[in-house]
C-alpha positions in Angstrom: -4.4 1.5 4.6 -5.3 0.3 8.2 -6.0 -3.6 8.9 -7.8 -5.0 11.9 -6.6 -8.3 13.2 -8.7 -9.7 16.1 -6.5 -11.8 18.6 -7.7 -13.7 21.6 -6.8 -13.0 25.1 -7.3 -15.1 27.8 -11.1 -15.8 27.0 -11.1 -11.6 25.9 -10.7 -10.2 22.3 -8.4 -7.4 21.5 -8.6 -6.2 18.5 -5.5 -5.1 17.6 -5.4 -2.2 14.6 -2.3 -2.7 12.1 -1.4 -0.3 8.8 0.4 -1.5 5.8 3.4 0.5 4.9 5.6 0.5 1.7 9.4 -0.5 3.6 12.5 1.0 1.8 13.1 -2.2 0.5 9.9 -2.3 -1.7 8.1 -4.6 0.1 5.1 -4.4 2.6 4.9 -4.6 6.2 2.3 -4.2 8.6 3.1 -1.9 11.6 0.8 -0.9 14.7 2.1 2.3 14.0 0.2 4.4 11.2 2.7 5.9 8.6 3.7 9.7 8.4 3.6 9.9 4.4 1.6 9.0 1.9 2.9 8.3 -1.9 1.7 7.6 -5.4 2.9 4.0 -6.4 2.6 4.8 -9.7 4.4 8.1 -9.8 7.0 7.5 -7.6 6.0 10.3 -5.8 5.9 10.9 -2.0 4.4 13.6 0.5 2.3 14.8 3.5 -1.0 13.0 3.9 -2.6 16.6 4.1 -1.2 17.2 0.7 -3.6 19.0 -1.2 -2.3 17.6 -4.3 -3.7 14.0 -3.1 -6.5 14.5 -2.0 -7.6 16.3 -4.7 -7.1 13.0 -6.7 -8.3 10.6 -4.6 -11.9 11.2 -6.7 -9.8 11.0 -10.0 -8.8 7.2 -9.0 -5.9 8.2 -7.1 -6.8 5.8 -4.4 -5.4 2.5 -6.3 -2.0 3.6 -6.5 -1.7 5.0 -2.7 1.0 3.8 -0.5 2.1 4.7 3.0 5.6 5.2 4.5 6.6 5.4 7.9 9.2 7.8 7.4 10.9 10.1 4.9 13.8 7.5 4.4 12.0 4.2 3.9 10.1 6.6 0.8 13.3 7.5 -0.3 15.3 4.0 -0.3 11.6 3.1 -2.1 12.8 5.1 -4.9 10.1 8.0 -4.5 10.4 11.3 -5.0 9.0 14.2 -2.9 5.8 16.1 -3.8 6.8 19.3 -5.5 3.4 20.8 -3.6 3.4 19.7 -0.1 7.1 19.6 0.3 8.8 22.4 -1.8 11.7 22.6 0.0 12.8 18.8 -0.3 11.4 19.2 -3.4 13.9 21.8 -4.6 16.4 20.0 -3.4 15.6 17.3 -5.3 14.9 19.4 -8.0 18.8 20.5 -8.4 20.4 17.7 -8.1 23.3 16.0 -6.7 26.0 18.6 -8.2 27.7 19.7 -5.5 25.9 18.5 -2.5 27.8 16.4 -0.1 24.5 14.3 0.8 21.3 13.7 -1.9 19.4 10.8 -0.7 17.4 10.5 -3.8 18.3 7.4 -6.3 15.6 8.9 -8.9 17.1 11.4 -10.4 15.6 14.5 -11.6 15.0 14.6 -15.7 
């Protein structure tokens, strides 16, 4: 989700264009910077913003639960889960659990 603030410069607007990302706290913050994932606040689930999975349910209401992260972390210390489409791999990972693995980020555990 992208914000515009206008801010005046010197007799000049700017207009200044923000995003609002989900932080690994929980919380939102507004960042000039746009975020790199996308997640489903209602799933817990995170993944690519090209994820096919997504944006095929963006017409099925999708839209109200989507969040945006800056980075893979702040999704994960949010509790989320990766998207067993877009991101198999991580997903796998997650998948399997922590048995045995020196490092598993995840705090949502698979079921």
């Amino acid at each position: 989700m992208s914000l515009v603030f206008e801010l005046t410069v010197i007799g000049k607007r700017v207009f200044l264009k923000t995003y609002k990302l989900l932080t690994a706290d929980g919380t939102t913050g507004i960042s000039e910077t746009p975020g790199t994932l996308g997640g489903n606040s209602k799933a817990g689930i995170y993944g690519r913003l090209d994820c096919p999975a997504a944006n095929s349910a963006l017409s099925k209401g999708y839209a109200q639960y989507r969040v945006f992260f800056a980075n893979e972390q702040d999704a994960i210390h949010a509790g989320f889960r990766p998207c067993g489409r877009c991101m198999v791999p991580e997903y796998k990972m997650w998948k399997s659990g922590p048995d045995g693995k020196e490092t598993y980020p995840w705090e949502k555990l698979p079921k």
